[in-house]
N, C-alpha and C positions, 0 to 999 in steps of 0.2 A: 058289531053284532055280538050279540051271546046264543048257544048253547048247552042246553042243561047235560045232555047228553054229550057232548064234548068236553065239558067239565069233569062228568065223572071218569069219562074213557080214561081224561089224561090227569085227573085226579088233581085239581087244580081250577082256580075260577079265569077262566080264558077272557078275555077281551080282544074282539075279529077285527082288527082296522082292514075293510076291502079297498084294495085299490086296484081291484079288479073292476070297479064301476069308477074307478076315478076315469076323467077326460080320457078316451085315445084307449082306454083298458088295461092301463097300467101306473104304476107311480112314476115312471121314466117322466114323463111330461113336464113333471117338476124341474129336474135338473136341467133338463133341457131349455125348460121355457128361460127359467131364472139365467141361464146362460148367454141365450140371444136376447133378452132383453136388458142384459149389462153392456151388450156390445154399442162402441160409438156407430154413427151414420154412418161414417167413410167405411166402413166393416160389412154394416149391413150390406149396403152397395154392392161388396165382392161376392156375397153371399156365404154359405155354408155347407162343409161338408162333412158329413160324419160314416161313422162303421157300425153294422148293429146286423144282428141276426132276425132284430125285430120290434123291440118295443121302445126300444132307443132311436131305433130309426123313425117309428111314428111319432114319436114325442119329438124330434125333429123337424120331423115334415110339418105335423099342424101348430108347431111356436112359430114353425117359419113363414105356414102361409098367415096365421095371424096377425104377425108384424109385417108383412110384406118382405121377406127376404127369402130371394132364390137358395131352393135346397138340390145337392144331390147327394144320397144314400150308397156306400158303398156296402152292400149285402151278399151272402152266402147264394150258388145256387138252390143248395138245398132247404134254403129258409122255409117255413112256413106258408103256405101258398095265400093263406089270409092274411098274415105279417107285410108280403109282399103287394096285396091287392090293394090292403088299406094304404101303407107309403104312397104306392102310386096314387089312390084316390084321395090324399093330401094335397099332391102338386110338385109331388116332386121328384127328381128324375132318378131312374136307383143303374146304377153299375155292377153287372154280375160278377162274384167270381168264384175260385172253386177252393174250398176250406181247405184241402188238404195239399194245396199245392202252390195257395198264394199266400202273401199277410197283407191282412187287411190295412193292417195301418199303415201302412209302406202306401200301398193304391191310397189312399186317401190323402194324403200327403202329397203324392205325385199327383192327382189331381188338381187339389187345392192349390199347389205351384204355378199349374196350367191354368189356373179360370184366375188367382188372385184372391180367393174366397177364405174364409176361416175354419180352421178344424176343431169338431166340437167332439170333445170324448167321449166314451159313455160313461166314465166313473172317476176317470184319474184327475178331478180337478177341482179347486175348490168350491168354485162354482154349481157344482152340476152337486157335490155332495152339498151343498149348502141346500139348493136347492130339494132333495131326497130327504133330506132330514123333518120337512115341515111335514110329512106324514108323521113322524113319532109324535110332532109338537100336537098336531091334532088328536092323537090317540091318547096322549097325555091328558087332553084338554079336554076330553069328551071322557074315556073311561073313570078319571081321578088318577089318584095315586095307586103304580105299580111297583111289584118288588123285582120282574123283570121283563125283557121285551125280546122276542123270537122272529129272526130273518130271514131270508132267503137271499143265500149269498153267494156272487157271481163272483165277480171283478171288485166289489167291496161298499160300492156307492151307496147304497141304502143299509148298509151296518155302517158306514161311518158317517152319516148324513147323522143315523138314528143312536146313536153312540152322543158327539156332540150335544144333539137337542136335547137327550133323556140326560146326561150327564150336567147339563147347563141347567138343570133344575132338580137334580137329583142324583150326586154322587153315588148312591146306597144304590141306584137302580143297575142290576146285572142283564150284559147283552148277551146274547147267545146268537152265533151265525149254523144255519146250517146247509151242507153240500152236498150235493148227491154222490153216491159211493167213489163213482168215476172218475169223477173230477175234483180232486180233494185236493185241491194246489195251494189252498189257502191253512189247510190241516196243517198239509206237510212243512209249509212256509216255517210255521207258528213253530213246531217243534223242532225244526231246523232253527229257524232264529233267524233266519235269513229266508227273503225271494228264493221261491224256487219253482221251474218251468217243468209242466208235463203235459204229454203227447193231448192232440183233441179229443175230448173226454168221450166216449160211448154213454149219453145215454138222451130219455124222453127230454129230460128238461134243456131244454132248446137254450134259452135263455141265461143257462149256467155255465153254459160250456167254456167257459174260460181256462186260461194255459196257466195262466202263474197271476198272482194278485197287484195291483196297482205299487207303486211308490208311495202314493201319499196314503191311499187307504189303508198298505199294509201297517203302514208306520201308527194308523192314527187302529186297527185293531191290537195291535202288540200292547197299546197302553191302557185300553179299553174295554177288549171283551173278555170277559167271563171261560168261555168254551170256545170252539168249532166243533160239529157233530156232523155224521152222515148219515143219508136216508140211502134206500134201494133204489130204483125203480118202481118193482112191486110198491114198497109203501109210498112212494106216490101218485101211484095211480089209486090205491085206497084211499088215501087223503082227500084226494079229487071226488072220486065215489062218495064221501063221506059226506062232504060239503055240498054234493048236489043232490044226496037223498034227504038229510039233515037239517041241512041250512037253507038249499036251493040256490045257490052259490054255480057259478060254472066259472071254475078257474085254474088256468093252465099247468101244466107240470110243475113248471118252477115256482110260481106261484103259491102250490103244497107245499111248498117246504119246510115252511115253519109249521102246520098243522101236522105234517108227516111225521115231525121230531115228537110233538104232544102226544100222538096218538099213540106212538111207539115206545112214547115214553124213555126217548132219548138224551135227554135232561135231568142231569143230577141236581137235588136240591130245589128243586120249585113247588115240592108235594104241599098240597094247602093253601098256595102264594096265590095273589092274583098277580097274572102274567098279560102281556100282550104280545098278538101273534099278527103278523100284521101279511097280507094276503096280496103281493106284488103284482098278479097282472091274468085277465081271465082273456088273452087273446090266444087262439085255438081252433082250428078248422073244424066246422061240426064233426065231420065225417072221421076224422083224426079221435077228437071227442069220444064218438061213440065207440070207436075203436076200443080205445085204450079204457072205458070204464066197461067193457065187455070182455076185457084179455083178462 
């Protein structure tokens, strides 16, 4: 999607890849799908188990009921009340626990022992980035040629999905991730030089909240992107605003995040470029929604 009005804001000709109307309301589906559907039968069989706050988990639950392979979801209690509806209304069975006192991938792990099933990450594997990246290949394919590509970056999977695809056809093209204030585990990796772990992030974007960046994904932005940049809060709830006065867009905090960077203008060097911002995931409780485009 384009607006003329977002081009000017961020002074720049934007091109919107939504994968806010992608399957399930997110690009997660991608990596997910592309994962179980590498898996051999005797795999499928055990089934699968994953960790997610929310949009990973949906993108598990419907590759799984897809393919016919039993899912169960380890999630936050405080996840997303619609996050949690829709998993459930996938088919698949979710296990509460409580963010600040368990690790998720430990339980999922300890599950997947108990049932025989496979654990499926959200971001740290090749698979799953392989899978994340075929959004840029589309947004490449459909805008033309860009000078660079604007993410919203968690755990790393969809900057280093979109890193790979844009770089596989165009070294020249600059990535740019960016993180909400709170959770800049990825910032501080990069300028440490090294992984580095911090506390669970405060804030809306639900979906970002990650502690410290992947193994494989750090490895593959260290050689790849451009920047890391952080938004507020504030400016993502603007973002959001923007997109649903603007474009008509309804898409969730983390989701802004590459819009939030444009608007704010947190990107050196793109003045004039055409850029791609690519819009990760509009799943969001109305009621949450109206909240936070009214705060």
């Amino acid at each position: 999607m384009r607006s003329r009005t977002l081009d000017e804001r961020a002074g720049a000709q934007i091109a919107v890849k939504c994968e806010n109307l992608q399957r399930m309301g997110a690009f997660k589906f991608r990596g997910a799908y592309n994962f179980l559907v590498s898996l051999p039968e005797s795999a499928r069989r055990g089934g699968v188990v994953a960790y997610s706050s929310g949009n990973h988990a949906q993108g598990v639950a419907l590759a799984a009921r897809l393919l016919g392979i039993p899912a169960t979801i380890v999630m936050p209690s405080d996840a997303p009340r619609v996050k949690l509806d829709a998993t459930r209304g996938y088919g698949a069975q979710i296990v509460l626990y409580e963010r600040e006192r368990s690790h998720r991938e430990e339980i999922a792990h300890e599950v997947a022992a108990e049932r025989g099933a496979t654990v499926v990450p959200p971001f740290d594997d090749p698979r799953i980035v392989a899978g994340a990246g075929t959004a840029a290949l589309e947004l490449l394919g459909d805008a033309g040629p860009l000078d660079a590509i604007v993410v919203p970056l968690g755990g790393g999977g969809l900057m280093a999905g979109t890193s790979i695809a844009a770089h596989g056809l165009d070294a020249a093209i600059e990535i740019f991730g960016v993180e909400p204030e709170a959770g800049d585990d990825f910032a501080q990796s990069l300028a440490c030089g090294e992984r580095v772990t911090i506390p669970v992030p405060r804030t809306i974007a639900d979906g970002l909240q990650t502690t410290s960046p992947g193994e494989l994904t750090f490895a593959i932005a260290r050689r790849h992107v451009r920047a890391v940049v952080t938004v507020s809060d504030a400016e993502l709830r603007e973002a959001m605003r923007f997109a649903f006065e603007r474009m008509k867009l309804v898409i969730e905090p983390s989701g802004a995040a590459a819009l939030a960077a444009l608007l704010c203008k947190r990107l050196s060097g793109v003045g004039g470029k055409r850029v791609g911002a690519i819009v990760s995931g509009g799943n969001i409780d109305p009621a949450r929604y109206a909240e936070l485009l009214a705060g």
